[in-house]
N, C-alpha and C positions, 0 to 999 in steps of 0.2 A: 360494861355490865357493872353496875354500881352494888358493889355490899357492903359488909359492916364493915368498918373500920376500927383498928383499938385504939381506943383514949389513951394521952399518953399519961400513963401515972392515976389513971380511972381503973373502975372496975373492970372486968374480964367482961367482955360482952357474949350474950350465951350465943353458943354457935350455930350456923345457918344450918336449918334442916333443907336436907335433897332428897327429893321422891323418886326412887328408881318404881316404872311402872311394868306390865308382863313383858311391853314391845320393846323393852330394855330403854325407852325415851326416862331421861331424867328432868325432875319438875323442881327449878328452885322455889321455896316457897316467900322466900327472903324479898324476890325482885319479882315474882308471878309470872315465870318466865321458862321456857327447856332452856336446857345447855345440854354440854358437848364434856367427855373427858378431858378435852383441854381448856375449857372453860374454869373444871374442876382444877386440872395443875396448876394453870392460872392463879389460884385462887392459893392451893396450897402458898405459892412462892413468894402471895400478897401479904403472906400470914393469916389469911380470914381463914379461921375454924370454922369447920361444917362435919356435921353428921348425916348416911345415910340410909334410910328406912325404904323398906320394902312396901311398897303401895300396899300391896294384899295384904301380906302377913306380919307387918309392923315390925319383923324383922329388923335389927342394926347389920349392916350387911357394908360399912366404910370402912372396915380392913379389906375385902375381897373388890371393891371400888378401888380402893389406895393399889392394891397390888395389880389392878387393871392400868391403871395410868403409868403406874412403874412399868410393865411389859410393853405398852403399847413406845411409848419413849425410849427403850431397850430395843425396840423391833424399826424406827426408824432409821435406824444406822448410823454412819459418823462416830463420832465421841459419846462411848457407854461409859455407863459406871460402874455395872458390875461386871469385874472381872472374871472369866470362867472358873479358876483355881476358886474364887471364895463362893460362886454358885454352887460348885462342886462341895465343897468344904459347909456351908453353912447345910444343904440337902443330908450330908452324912449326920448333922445332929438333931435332925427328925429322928424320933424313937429313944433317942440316947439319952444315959440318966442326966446329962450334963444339960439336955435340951429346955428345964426350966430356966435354965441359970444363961441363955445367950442370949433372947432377948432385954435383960435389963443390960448385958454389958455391951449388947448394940445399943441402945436407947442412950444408954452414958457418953460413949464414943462419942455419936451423930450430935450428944448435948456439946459437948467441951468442941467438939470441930466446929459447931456451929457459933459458939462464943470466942474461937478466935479467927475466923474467915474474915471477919473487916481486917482487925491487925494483921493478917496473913496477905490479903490485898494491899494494905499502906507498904508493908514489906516488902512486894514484888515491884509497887511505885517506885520506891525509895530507890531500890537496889539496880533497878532498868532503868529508869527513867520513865517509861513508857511499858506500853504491854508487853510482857517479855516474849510472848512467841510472834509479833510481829517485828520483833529486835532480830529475833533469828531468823522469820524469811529473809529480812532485810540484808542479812551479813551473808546467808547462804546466799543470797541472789549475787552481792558482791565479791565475794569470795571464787566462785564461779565464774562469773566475766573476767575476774582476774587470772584462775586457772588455763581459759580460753587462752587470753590474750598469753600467756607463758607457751602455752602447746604450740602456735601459733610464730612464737620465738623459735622456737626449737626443732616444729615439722612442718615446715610452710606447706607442704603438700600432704600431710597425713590428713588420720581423720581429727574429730574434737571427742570429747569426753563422752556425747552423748553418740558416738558413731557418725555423725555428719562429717559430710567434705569439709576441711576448711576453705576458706576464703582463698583464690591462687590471688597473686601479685601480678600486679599487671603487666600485659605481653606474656604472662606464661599460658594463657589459653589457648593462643595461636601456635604456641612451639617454639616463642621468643625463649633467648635466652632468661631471665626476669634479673630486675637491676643487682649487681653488685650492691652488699648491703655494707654499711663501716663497723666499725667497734660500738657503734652504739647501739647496736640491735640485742648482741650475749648481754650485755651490758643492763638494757633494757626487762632483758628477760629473766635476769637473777633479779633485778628491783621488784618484777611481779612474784616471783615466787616469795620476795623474804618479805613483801607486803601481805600473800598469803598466807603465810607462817607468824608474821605479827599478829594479823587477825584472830587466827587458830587460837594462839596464845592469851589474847585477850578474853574470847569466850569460856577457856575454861579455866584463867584464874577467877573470873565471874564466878563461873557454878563452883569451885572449889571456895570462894568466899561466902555465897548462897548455903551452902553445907554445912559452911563451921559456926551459922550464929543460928543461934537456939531459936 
């Protein structure tokens, strides 16, 4: 879906009108075209401004639009943004004398978060190397096979971490004795744990460095 785009360092181009109509169908008039509320988010996160007017009653009615799109994205599940404690919290300053004075100091917030989210990105680069939470499945994943392989040292016939059988040694299924193991096994199985404990320790001098720069 093609819409306006901002010049860069140009004028503000005026924003796209949306015709919400009674069957609740929205009519870009921009592209002469329906869309969809994700159409609309879309658009939000392109930065193309739009306004939306009520077919019938010429109504402005893109704050109750905007607060659709928020809910409906709120109601798919996974990762929200609004946390209950501030749903809760922002609800109590409906009525309250302080209720004219929240939304400019939300408006300023979302301003200043929004002017440093690149630098907050180049910072997560810099700092990870790479995306920091696939840094951490990455480590939980190997940290874990290292756990394994220690338990494994340790209970050749217990279970593993997640409750499963371990693996027997071979000949122990039939009622063999299973081999004599040497000194390299205790051996082996303190190397994984203090591989695990290096690990540990590397993650959280990370976030304790992540913490201490501004």
């Amino acid at each position: 879906m093609a819409d306006q785009a901002v010049p860069e360092g140009g004028p503000k181009p005026a924003p796209v009108v949306i015709k919400k109509y009674a069957n609740r169908r929205l009519y870009n008039t921009a592209t002469s075209a329906y869309v969809t509320l994700d159409h609309l988010s879309q658009m939000v996160k392109d930065k193309t401004d739009f306004v939306v007017y009520d077919a019938k009653t010429g109504d402005d009615i893109t704050r109750s639009v905007l607060t659709q799109i928020i809910f409906e994205e709120e109601s798919k599940g996974g990762q929200t943004l609004l946390p209950i404690p501030f749903l809760r919290q922002l609800i109590s300053f409906y009525g309250d004398s302080l209720q004219g004075v929240v939304p400019q100091y939300l408006e300023m917030s979302m301003t200043q978060f929004a002017r440093n989210q690149e630098q907050m990105r180049r910072y997560m680069q810099n700092a990870f190397g790479f995306n920091p939470f696939q840094q951490f499945e990455s480590m939980g994943k190997q940290n874990m096979a290292m756990f394994e392989q220690a338990m494994r040292m340790f209970n050749p016939f217990g279970t593993g971490p997640n409750g499963q059988p371990m693996p027997r040694p071979p000949g122990a299924a039939n009622g063999q004795e299973p081999p004599k193991s040497d000194a390299a096994a205790p051996a082996s199985g303190e190397t994984a744990i203090d591989d695990l404990k290096r690990k540990l320790d590397e993650l959280q001098a990370q976030l304790a460095e992540l913490g201490k720069k501004p």
